[in-house]
C-alpha positions in Angstrom: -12.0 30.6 0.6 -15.3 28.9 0.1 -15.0 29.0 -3.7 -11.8 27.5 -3.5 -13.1 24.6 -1.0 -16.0 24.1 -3.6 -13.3 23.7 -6.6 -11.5 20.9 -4.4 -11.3 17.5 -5.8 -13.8 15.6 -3.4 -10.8 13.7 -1.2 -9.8 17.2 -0.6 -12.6 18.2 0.6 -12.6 15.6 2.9 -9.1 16.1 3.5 -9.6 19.6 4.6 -12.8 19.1 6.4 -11.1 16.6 8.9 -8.5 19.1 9.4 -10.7 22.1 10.8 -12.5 19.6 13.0 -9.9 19.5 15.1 -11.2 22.7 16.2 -14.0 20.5 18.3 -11.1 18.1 19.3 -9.5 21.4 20.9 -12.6 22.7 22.2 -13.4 18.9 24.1 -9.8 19.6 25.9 -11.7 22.2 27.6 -14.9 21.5 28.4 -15.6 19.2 31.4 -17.9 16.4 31.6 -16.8 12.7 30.0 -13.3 11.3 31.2 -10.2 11.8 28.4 -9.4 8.1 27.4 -5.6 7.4 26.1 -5.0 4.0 25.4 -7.2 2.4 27.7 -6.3 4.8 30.6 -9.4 7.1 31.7 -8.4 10.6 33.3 -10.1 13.4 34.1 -10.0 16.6 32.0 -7.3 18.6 34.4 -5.3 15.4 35.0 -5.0 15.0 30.8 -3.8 19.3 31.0 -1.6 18.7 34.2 0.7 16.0 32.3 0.7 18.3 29.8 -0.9 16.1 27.2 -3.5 19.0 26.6 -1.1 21.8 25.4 0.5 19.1 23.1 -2.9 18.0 21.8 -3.8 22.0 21.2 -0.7 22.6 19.3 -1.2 19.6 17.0 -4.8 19.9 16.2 -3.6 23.9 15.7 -1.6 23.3 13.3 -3.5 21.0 11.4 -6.2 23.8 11.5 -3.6 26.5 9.7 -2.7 23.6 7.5 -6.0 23.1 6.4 -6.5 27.0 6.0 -3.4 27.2 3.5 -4.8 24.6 1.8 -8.1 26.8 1.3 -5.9 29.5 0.5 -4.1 27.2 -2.2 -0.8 28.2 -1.1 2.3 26.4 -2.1 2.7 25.0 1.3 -0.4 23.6 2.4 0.2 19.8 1.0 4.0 19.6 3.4 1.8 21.8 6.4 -0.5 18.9 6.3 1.9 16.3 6.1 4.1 17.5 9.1 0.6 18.4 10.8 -0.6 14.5 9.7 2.8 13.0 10.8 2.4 15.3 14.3 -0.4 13.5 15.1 0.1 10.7 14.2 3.4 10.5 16.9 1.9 13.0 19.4 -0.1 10.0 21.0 2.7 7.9 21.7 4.0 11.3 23.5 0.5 11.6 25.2 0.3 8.4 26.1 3.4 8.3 27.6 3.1 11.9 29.8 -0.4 10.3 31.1 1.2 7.2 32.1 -1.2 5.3 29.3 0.0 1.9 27.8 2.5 3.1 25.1 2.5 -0.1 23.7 -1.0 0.0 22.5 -0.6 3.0 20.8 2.4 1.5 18.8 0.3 -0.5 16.0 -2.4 2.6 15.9 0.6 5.0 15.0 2.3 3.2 12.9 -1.0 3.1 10.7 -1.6 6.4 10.7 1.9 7.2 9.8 1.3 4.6 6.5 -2.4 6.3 5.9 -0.3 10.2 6.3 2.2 8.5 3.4 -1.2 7.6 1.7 -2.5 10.8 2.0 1.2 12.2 0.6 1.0 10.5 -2.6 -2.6 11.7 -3.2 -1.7 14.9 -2.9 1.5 14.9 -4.6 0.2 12.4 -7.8 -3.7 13.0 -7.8 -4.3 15.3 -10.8 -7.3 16.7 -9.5 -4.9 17.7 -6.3 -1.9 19.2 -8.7 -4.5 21.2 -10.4 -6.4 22.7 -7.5 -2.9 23.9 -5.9 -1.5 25.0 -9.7 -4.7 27.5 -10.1 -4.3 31.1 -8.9 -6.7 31.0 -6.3 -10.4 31.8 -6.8 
């Protein structure tokens, strides 16, 4: 899998590399210390897993982790596993905020740019010729 993450275009590396750090995004759901902040509300770490915001937050970040491992692996679906992973996110924190009793309303504007950056992110993978080349190659 390394050779295949050097022979990325560079926005796929990038791409790929924000997706496996959600591994420390899972791993801060666990570890006390600082308060969890959602939309301007400031909760301890077992309040954030009592509303159940934390499972939700684990199974999103998880599945941009396996999205992000297809991609490595070049497989065919890798580019729609990030998408749905990218668009999961991207509505998950209106969810979040909403279970933690957080100002929806201020997450509106934030998700609806990350769901135009996701369609962004799409069309480079879909129309970049670096990206249609890395997933047409048998894998290295």
């Amino acid at each position: 899998m390394w050779r295949n993450f050097l022979a990325m275009p560079i926005i796929l590396k990038l791409l790929t590399a924000s997706a496996l750090g959600m591994l420390l995004v899972v791993v801060s759901t666990f570890v006390p210390g600082s308060p969890i902040h959602v939309f301007g509300r400031e909760m301890t770490h077992s309040e954030f897993w009592a509303t159940g915001a934390g499972l939700v937050t684990v199974v999103v970040c998880f599945s941009a982790i396996a999205a992000a491992v297809l991609m490595l692996r070049r497989s065919s679906y890798g580019r729609p596993a990030y998408m749905v992973a990218s668009a999961a996110m991207s509505l998950s924190a209106l969810f979040v905020a909403g279970v933690t009793g957080a100002n929806v309303a201020k997450g509106i504007p934030t998700t609806i740019g990350n769901l135009l950056l996701t369609l962004v992110i799409a069309l480079y993978l879909y129309l970049s010729k670096g990206s249609r080349n890395y997933f047409r190659s048998s894998a290295l």
